[in-house]
C-alpha positions as CSV (number, residue, x, y, z in Angstrom):
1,X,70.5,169.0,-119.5
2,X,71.2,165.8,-120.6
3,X,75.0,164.9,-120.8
4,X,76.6,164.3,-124.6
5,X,77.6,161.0,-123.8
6,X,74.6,159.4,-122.8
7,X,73.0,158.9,-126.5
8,X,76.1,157.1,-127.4
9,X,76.3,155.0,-124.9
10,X,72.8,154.4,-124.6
11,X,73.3,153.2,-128.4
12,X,75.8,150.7,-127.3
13,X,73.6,149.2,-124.8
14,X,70.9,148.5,-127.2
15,X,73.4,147.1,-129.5
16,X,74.8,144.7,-126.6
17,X,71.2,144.2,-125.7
18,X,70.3,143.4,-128.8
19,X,73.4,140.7,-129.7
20,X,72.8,139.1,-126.0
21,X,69.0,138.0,-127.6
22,X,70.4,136.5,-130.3
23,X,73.0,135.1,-129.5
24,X,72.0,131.7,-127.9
25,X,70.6,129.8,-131.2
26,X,73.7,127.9,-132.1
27,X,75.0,124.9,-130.7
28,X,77.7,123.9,-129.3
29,X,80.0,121.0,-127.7
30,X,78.9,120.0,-124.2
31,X,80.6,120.9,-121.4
32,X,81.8,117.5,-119.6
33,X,79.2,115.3,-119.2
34,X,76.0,118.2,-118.4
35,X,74.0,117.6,-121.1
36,X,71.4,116.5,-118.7
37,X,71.7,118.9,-115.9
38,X,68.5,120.6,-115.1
39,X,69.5,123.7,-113.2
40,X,72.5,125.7,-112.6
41,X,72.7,124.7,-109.2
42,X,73.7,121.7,-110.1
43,X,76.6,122.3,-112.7
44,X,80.1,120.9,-111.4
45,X,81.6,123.7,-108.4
46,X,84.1,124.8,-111.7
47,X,82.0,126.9,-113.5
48,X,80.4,128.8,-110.2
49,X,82.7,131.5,-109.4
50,X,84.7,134.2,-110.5
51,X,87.3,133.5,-113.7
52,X,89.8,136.5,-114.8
53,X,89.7,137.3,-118.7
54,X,93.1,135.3,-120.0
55,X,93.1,135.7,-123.6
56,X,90.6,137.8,-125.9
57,X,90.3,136.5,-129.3
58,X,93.8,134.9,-129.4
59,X,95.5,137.9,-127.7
60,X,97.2,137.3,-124.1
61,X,95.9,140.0,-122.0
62,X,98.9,139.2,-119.6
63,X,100.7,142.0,-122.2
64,X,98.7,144.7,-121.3
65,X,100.4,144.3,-117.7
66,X,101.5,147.3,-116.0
67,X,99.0,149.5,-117.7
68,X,97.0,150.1,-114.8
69,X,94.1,148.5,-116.7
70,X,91.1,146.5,-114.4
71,X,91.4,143.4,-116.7
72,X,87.8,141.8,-117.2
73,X,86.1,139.2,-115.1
74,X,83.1,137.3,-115.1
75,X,81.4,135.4,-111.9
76,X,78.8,132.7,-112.1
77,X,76.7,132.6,-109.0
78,X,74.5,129.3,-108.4
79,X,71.1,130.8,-108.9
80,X,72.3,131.4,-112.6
81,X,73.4,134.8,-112.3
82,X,76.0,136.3,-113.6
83,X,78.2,139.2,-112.9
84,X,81.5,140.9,-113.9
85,X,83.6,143.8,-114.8
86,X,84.4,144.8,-118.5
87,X,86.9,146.8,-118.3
88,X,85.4,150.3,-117.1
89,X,82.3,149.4,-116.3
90,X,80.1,146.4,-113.6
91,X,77.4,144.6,-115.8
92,X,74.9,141.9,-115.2
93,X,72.7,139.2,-116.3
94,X,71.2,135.8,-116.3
95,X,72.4,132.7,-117.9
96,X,69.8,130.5,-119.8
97,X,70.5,127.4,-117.6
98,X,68.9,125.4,-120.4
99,X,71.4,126.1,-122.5
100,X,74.3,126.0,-120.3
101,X,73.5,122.4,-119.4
102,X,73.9,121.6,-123.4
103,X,77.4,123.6,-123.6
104,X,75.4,126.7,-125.5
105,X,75.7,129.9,-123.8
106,X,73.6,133.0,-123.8
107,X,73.4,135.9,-121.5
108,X,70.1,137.5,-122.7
109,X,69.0,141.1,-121.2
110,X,72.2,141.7,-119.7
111,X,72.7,145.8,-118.3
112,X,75.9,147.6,-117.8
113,X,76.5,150.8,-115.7
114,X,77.7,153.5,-118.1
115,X,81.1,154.9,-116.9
116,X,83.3,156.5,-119.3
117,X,87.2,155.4,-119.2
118,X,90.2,155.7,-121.0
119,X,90.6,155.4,-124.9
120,X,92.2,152.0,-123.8
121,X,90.1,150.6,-121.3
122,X,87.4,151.8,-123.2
123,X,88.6,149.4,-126.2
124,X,89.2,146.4,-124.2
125,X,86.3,146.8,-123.1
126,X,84.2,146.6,-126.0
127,X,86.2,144.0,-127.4
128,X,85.4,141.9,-124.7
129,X,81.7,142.9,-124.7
130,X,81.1,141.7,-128.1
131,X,82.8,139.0,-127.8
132,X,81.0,138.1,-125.1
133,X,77.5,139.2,-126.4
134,X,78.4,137.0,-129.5
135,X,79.9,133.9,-127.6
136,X,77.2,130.7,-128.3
137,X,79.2,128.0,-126.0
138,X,81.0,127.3,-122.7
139,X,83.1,124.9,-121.8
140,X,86.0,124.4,-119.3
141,X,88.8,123.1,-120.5
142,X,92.3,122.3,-118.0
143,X,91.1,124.2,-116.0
144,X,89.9,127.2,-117.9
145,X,86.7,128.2,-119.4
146,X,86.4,129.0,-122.8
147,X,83.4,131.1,-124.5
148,X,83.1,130.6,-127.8
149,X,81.1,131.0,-131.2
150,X,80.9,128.4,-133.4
151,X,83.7,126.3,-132.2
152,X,86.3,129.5,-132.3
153,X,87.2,130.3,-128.7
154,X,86.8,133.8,-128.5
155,X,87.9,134.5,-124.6
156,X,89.3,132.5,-122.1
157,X,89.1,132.7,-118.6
158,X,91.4,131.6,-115.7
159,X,90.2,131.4,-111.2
């Protein structure tokens, strides 16, 4: 017997899945002076990492202190992948190191485990992940990095 939450959630993962392909064909500022860079190995030792979710969409996470909440995270490994926690659930993918040399960014094909959580965590977490499905362009900024869609920051991250 299947278990009544897997349709939905499969549903949402198609959706996600669906956004991620899409969401790379705008552009965007560059970030620094990469516009030439070739792979991802090469991008400046600030991006590669792990950054903590700071704001979402203009809203300072550091208010949902004290809720027992895993706030999101997102680390960028050399060879271009990336990995993180939404909020319940791990997921993964693979920057387009094309388009992350430009300032554009795109996380095509990316797959999520499929844990359920609480009605709030469960929130936060798809906030961030359609944010971050719909984000077009990176950038680091004093010392953050910002995702964003058409020149609207939508989440910023802090080490």
């Amino acid at each position: 017997m299947k278990h009544p939450m897997c349709k939905p959630v499969l549903i949402v993962l198609a959706a996600f899945a669906c956004t991620t392909l899409t969401s790379g064909c705008s552009s965007m500022n560059n970030i620094g002076s990469l516009a030439d860079v070739s792979s991802f190995a090469d991008l400046p030792q600030q991006i590669l990492g792990n950054w903590k979710l700071d704001s979402l969409k203009g809203f300072d996470l550091s208010q949902l202190a004290g809720n027992d909440l895993g706030l999101p995270n997102v680390g960028f490994q050399s060879d271009g992948n990336v990995a993180g926690f939404s909020g319940v659930n791990r997921f993964a993918g693979k920057v387009d190191v094309a388009q992350l040399a430009q300032g554009k960014f795109s996380l095509p094909n990316a797959a999520s485990t499929r844990m359920a959580g609480s009605p709030v965590a469960s929130d936060l977490e798809s906030k961030f992940l359609g944010a971050l499905s719909s984000a077009d362009g990176a950038k680091i900024d004093g010392g953050k990095l910002l995702l964003s869609k058409g020149g609207e920051t939508l989440m910023s991250f802090v080490r």
